[in-house]
N, C-alpha and C positions, 0 to 999 in steps of 0.2 A: 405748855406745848402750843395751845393756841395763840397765845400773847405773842409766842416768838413767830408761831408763821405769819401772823398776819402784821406786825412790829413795821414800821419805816425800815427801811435798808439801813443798816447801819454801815456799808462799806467797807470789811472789813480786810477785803482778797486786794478791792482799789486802793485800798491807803496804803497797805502793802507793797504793792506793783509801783506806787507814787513814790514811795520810800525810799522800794531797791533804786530805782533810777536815781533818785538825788546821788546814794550813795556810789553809785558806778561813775555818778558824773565826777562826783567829789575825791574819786580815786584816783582821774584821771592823772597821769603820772607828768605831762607835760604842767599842771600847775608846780610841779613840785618842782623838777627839774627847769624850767624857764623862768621863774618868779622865784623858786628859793623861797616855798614855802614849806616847812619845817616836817622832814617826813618822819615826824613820830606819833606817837601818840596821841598828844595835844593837838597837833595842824591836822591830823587829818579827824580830829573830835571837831575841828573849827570849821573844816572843810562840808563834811556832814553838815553839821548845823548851819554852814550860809547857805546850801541847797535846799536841806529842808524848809530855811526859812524864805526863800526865794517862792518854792513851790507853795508854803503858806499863804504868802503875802498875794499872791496870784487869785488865788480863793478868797480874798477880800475885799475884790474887784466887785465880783457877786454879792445880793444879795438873796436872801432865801436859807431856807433850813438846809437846802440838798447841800450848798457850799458848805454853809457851815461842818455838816454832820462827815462831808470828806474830810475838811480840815482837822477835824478830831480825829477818824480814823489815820489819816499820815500822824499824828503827834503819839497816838496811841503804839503804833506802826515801827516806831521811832525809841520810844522810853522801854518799848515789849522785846527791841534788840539790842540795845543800849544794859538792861538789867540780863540780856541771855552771852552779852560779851562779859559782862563785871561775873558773871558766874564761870565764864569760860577761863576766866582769867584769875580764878580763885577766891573770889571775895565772900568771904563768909557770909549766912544769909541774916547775922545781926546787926552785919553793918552796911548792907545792900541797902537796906530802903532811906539811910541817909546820905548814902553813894550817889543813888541815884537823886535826889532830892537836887544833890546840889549841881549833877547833871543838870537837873531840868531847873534852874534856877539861870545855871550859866548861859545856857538856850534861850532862856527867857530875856535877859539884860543884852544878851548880844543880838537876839532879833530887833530889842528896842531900840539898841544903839543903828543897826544896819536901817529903819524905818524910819527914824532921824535923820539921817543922812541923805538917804534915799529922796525923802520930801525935798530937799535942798537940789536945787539943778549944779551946786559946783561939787565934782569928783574930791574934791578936798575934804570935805565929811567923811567921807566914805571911805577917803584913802587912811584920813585918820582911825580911824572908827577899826578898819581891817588891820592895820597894823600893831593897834591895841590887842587883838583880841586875836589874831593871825599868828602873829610874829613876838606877839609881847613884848613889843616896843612902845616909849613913849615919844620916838619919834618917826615921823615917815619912811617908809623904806620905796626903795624905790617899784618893788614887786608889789607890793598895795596901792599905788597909783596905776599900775596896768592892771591889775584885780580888779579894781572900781571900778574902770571903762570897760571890763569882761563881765561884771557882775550889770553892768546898765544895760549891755548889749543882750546879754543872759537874757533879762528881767524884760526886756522887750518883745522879746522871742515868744516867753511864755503868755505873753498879753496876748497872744494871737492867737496861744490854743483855745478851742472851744472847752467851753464846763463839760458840754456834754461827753467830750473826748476823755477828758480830767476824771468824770464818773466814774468812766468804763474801766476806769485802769490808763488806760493810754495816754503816753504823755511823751514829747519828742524835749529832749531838752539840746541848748545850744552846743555843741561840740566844744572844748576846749581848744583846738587849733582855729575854729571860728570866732570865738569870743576873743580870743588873743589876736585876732590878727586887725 
């Protein structure tokens, strides 16, 4: 009982509050519908994961234990809704923790690929990179080249919020009809 009150913050309401936003933003119904990004299952699993990893990538900027230990709560935030859809959605609890594994496998290659690209100042990584992993193509589409330039504009946006905002919970992400435009 004392280990816990006195414990570092572990984040746990912030990573939360971090989370739902990526996921409202990732909902945003104008990606689907003006890009033709695939509104099933899979694009809005991909949609989640390029926000959550946007929001990650943000906490990387920082150094210090406080980023780090948010960035674990949004991941934690992330696999703790992730395993309570795969349950909503019927998946037995002996094949749940390899369900989710290769969730978090696939979160994992696509954040390396979007971080690769990212370092690259031409859109064409990136456009490639989303459209792999977006659209499931191996070639460019044209909605992953306005993605890219929505995903940089994004990812600029979020450069400006403060950690300390980030802490709290609070976190402003770029609109969809701003990123697009």
């Amino acid at each position: 009982m004392l280990r816990r009150l006195f414990s570092p913050r572990s984040f746990e309401r912030e990573g939360y509050l971090l989370y739902s936003a990526a996921v409202a933003a990732a909902r945003d119904p104008l990606w689907y519908a003006r890009l033709g990004v695939p509104d099933t299952l899979e694009g809005r699993f991909d949609m989640v994961c390029l926000f959550t990893f946007l929001l990650l990538d943000r906490m990387t900027e920082e150094s210090g234990k406080e980023a780090r230990r948010l960035a674990q709560a949004v991941t934690d935030a992330m696999f703790a809704d992730l395993d309570q859809t795969l349950r909503q959605m019927g998946v037995a609890d002996t094949g749940l923790a390899r369900r989710v594994r290769r969730l978090y496998e696939a979160f994992h290659g696509r954040s390396a690929a979007y971080a690769r690209a990212l370092a690259s100042a031409d859109d064409g990584a990136l456009a490639e990179a989303l459209s792999r992993n977006v659209w499931r193509s191996e070639r460019t589409v044209d909605g992953a080249r306005a993605l890219a330039a929505a995903v940089r504009r994004a990812r600029s946006h979020l450069a400006r919020q403060p950690l300390a905002a980030l802490c709290r919970g609070e976190i402003t992400l770029l609109p969809a009809a701003e990123a697009l435009a």
